[in-house]
C-alpha positions in Angstrom: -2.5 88.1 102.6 -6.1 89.7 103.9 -8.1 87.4 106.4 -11.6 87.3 106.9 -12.9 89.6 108.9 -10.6 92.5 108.0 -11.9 95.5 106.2 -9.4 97.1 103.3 -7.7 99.3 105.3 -6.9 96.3 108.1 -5.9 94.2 105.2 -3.9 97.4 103.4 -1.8 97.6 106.7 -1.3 94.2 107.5 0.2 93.5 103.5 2.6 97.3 104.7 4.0 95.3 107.6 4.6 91.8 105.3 6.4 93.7 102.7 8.1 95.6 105.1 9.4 92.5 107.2 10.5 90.8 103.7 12.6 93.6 102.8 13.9 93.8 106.3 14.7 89.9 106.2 16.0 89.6 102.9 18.1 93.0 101.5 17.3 94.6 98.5 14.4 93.1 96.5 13.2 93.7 93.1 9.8 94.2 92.8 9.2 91.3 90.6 10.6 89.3 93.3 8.5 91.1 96.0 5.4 90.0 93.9 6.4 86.0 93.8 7.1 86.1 97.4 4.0 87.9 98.4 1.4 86.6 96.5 0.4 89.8 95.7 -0.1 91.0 92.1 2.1 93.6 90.5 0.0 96.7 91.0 -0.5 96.2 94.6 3.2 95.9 95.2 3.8 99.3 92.9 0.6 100.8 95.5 2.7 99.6 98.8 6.3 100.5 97.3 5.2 103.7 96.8 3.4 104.3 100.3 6.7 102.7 102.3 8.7 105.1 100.0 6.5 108.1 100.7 6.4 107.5 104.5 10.3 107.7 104.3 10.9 104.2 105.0 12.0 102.3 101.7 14.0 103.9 98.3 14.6 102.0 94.9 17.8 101.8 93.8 19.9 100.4 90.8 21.4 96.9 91.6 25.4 97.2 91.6 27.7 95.5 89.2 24.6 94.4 87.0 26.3 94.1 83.0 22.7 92.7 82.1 21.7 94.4 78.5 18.6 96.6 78.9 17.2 98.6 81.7 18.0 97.3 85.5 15.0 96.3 87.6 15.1 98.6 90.6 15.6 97.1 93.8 13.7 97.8 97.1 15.5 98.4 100.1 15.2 99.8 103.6 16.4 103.6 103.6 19.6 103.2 106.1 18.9 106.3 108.2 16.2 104.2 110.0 18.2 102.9 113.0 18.2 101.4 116.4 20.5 101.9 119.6 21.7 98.0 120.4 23.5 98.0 124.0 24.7 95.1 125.7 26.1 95.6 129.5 28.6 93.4 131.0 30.9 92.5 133.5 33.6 94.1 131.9 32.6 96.3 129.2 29.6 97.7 127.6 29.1 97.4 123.8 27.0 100.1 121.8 25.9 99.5 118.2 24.0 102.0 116.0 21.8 99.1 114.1 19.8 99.9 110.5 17.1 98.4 109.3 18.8 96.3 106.8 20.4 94.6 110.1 23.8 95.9 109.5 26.0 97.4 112.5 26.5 100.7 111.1 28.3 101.9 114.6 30.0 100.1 117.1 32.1 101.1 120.3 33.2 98.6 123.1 33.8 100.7 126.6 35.6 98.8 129.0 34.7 99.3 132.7 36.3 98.4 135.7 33.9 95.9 138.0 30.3 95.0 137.0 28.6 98.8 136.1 25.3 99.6 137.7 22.2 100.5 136.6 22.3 104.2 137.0 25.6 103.9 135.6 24.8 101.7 132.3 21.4 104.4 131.8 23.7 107.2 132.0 26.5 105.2 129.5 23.5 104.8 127.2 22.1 109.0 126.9 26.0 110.0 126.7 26.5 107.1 124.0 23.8 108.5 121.8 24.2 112.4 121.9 27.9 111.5 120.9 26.5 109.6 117.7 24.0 111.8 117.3 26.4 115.1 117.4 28.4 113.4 114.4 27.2 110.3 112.5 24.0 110.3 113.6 23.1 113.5 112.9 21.2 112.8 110.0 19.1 109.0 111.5 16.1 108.4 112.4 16.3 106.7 115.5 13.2 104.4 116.4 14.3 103.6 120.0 16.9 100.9 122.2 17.3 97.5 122.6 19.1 96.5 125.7 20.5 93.0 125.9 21.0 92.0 129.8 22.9 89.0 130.6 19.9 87.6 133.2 16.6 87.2 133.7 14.5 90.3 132.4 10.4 90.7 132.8 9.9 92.0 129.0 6.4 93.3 129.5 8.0 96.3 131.6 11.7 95.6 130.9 12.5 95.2 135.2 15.7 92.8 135.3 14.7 90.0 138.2 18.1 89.1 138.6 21.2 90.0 136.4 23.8 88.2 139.1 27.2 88.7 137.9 26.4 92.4 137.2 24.5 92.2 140.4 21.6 93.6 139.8 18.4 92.5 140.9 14.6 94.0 140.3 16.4 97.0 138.4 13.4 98.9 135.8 15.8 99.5 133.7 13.6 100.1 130.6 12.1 103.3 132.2 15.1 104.3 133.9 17.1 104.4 130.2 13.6 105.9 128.2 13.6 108.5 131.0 17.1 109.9 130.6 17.0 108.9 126.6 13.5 110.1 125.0 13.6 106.8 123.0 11.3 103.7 123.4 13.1 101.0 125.2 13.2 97.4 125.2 15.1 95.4 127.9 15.7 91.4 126.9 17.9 88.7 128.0 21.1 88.6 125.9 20.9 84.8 124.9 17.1 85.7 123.4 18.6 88.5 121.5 21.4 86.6 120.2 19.3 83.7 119.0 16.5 86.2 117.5 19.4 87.7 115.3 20.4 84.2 114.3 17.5 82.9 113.1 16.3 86.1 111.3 19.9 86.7 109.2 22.4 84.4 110.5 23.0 80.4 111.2 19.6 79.3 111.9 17.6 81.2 109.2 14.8 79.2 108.2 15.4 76.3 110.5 12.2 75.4 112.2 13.9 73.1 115.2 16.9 75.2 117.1 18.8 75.1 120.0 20.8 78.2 120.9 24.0 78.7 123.6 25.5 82.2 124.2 28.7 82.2 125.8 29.6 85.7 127.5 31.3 87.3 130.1 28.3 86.5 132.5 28.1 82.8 131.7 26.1 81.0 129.2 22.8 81.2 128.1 20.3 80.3 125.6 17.4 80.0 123.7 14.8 77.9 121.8 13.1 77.7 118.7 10.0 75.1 118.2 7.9 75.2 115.1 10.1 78.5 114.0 8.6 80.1 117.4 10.6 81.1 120.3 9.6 79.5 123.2 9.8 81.9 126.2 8.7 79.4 129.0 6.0 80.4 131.7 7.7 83.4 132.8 9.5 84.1 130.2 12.8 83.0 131.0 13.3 79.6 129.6 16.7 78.5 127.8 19.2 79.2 131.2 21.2 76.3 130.1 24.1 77.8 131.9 22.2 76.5 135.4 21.8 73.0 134.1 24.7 70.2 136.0 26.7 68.9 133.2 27.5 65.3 133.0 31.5 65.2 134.0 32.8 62.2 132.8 36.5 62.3 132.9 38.5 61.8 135.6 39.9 65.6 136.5 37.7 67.5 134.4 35.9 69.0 137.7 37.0 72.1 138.5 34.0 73.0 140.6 31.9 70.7 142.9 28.5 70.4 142.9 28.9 74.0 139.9 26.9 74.4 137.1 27.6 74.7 133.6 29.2 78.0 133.5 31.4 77.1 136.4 32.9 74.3 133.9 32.6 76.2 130.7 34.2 79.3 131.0 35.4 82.5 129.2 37.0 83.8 132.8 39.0 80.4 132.7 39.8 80.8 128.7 41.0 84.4 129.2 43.0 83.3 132.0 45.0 80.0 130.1 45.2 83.0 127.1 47.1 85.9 129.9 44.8 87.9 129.1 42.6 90.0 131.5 40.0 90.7 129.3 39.6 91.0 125.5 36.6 91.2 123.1 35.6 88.1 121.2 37.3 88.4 118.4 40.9 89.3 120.1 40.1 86.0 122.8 39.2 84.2 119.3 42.7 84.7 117.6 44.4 84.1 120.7 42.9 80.8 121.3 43.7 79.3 117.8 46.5 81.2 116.7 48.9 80.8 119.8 48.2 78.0 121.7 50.0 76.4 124.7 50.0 73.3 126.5 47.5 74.7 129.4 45.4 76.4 126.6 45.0 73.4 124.5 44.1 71.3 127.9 41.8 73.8 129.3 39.6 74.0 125.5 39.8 70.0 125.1 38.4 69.6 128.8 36.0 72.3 128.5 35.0 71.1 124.9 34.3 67.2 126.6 31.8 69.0 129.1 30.1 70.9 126.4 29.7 68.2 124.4 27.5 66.2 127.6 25.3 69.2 127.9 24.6 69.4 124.4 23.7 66.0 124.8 21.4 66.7 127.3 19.4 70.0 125.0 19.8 67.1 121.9 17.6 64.3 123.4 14.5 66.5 125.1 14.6 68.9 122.3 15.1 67.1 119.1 16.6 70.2 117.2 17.5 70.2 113.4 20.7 72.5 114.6 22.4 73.6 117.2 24.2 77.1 116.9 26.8 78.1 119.8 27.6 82.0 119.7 30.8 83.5 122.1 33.5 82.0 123.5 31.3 78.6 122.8 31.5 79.5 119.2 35.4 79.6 119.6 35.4 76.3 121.4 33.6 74.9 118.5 35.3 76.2 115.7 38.8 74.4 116.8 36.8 71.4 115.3 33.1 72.0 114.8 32.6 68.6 113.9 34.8 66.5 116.4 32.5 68.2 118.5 29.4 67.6 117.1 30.8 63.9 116.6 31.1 63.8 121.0 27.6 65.5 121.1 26.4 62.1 118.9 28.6 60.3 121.2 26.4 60.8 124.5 23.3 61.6 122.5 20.7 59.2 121.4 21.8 57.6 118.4 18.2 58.1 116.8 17.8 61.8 117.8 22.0 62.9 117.8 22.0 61.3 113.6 20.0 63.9 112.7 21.2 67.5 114.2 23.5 69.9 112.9 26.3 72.0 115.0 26.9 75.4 113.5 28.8 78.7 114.8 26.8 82.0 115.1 27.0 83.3 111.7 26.9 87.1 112.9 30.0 86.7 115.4 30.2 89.5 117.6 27.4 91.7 116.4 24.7 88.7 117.1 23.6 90.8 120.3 23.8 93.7 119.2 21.7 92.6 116.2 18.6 91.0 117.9 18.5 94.3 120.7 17.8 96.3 117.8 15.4 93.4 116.3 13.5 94.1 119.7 13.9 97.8 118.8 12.3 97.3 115.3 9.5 94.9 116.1 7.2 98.2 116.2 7.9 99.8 112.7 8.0 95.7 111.5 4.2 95.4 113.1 2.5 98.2 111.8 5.0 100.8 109.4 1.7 102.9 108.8 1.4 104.0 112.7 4.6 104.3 113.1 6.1 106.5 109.8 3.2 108.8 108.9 3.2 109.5 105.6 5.5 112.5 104.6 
């Protein structure tokens, strides 16, 4: 793991942080395990268990439900006190999750609001959120800071939303304004970024080098890529808005907006409204969209399914990804039948390029966001546990 150049305590740190990420990828590890993965040899694992265990961050545990004979090999795992604060504002409600380490939603409370919140508003949700949790079951974590996914386009060096236009915000610092009220370190991201972080790490497009990501929320659709198993952020940062991108409309009727974008055809305000529903999280919208289907419902998912499938198309041909994974309401407009749409994707794709991808459904459902916020959260302990957790 060392690289030339580094002295031993460079090279000590830098194996913490690859052990720690390992654990944090993968669950409970034995140390055996941790050795063949690593390259490291047996005593230098035991050295860096130990110090991750000492600094509080780690414990060994028996595995559960082993009947091997002889003694268990003790797993490694990340001690589930360390936790982030996942938040995701929207249009109509504002979702808090109390993340751990192992990437499990531990807590998680949807607050409906009436009309877009504000800024001040969201900040304000967010420091009365946590001294709820931490008055009960949080009195006991140790929280490492906030990850705030923002359906829009967010400067991530100093966590200002640029434009957030269906909550109507624009140039809004919310980063300081939340680590100001809060005490925690804050990280601000765009939703879609979050969501496909979380999927690559633990859900639908782990280990895939090649992916193209859509988020469909209550502010429209968004996205993200991943080239080489690297996000690609874009110039600015702000590149996978396939929600702005025309759609290729080929059926007569299937306009519903002229001259609109992709979110203007594919919609979760137009799905809530063939469902009678006002609004609805994304699992009730889910079971009301396959379980009780009528006439206008089924019309209104097969038209917006067609247009989907062109604009898939579309990220197919430039991008040449091994899969695609849809997450939201676009994950519910896949799942009726993931594979007759992936078949009209292959239909307006290159036949070279569409042969080869694969369509898949967010793996992590509705805690995706919430999942990569506290991913951004986490990136600090991940980088360098030994500045982070002194040793106890």
């Amino acid at each position: 793991m060392g690289e030339i150049g580094l002295n031993g305590e460079e090279v000590r740190r830098q194996n913490l942080a690859h052990l720690l990420r390992l654990l944090h990828r993968e669950g409970p590890t034995s140390r055996s395990r941790l050795t063949e993965a690593t390259g490291l040899n047996r005593s230098t694992i035991a050295d860096l268990v130990g110090e991750l265990s000492r600094r509080g961050i780690v414990e060994e545990q028996a595995p559960v439900g082993t009947h091997r004979v002889g003694r268990p090999s003790l797993m490694v795992r990340p001690r589930e006190n360390w936790m982030a604060i996942a938040v995701n504002p929207e249009i109509d409600a504002v979702t808090f999750g109390a993340v751990s380490l192992n990437g499990i939603v531990a807590l998680r409370e949807r607050i409906e609001v009436t009309g877009a919140p504000s800024p001040a508003a969201t900040a304000q949700m967010i420091k009365e959120q946590i001294e709820r949790w931490k008055e009960g079951p949080l009195a006991e974590a140790h929280l490492l800071g906030i990850g705030i996914a923002v359906p829009g386009l967010v400067r991530t060096r100093d966590g200002l939303v640029r434009n957030a236009p269906h909550l109507g915000w624009r140039d809004v610092p919310l980063r300081d304004m939340v680590s100001a009220l809060t005490q925690l370190p804050t990280i601000v991201d765009n939703d879609a970024t979050l969501g496909l972080v979380a999927e690559h790490v633990f859900g639908a497009a782990k280990g895939i080098a090649h992916v193209v990501y859509l988020n469909g929320g209550a502010s429209g659709i968004g996205g993200g890529i991943v080239v080489h198993g690297q996000p690609v952020r874009g110039a600015s940062g702000y590149a996978g808005e396939f929600g702005q991108n025309r759609p290729g409309i080929l059926a007569d009727g299937d306009r519903q907006v002229a001259k609109g974008v992709l979110e203007d055809e594919v919609s979760r305000a137009r799905l809530l409204h063939v469902a009678g529903l006002s609004s609805a999280d994304e699992p009730t919208l889910a079971h009301v969209l396959t379980h009780a289907l009528g006439e206008a419902a089924g019309h209104e998912i097969a038209r917006q399914r067609r247009i989907l499938a062109t604009a898939l198309a579309n990220a197919v041909n430039v991008l040449d990804p091994e899969v695609v994974v849809l997450g939201g309401f676009l994950a519910t407009l896949a799942s009726t039948d993931t594979e007759g749409l992936a078949t009209m994707v292959r239909t307006h794709a290159m036949n070279e390029i569409g042969d080869d991808f694969e369509l898949r459904v967010a793996a992590l459902g509705e805690d995706r966001l919430l999942i990569g916020a506290a991913e951004a959260a986490f990136a600090p302990l991940l980088s360098d546990p030994a500045a982070m957790a002194p040793a106890g």
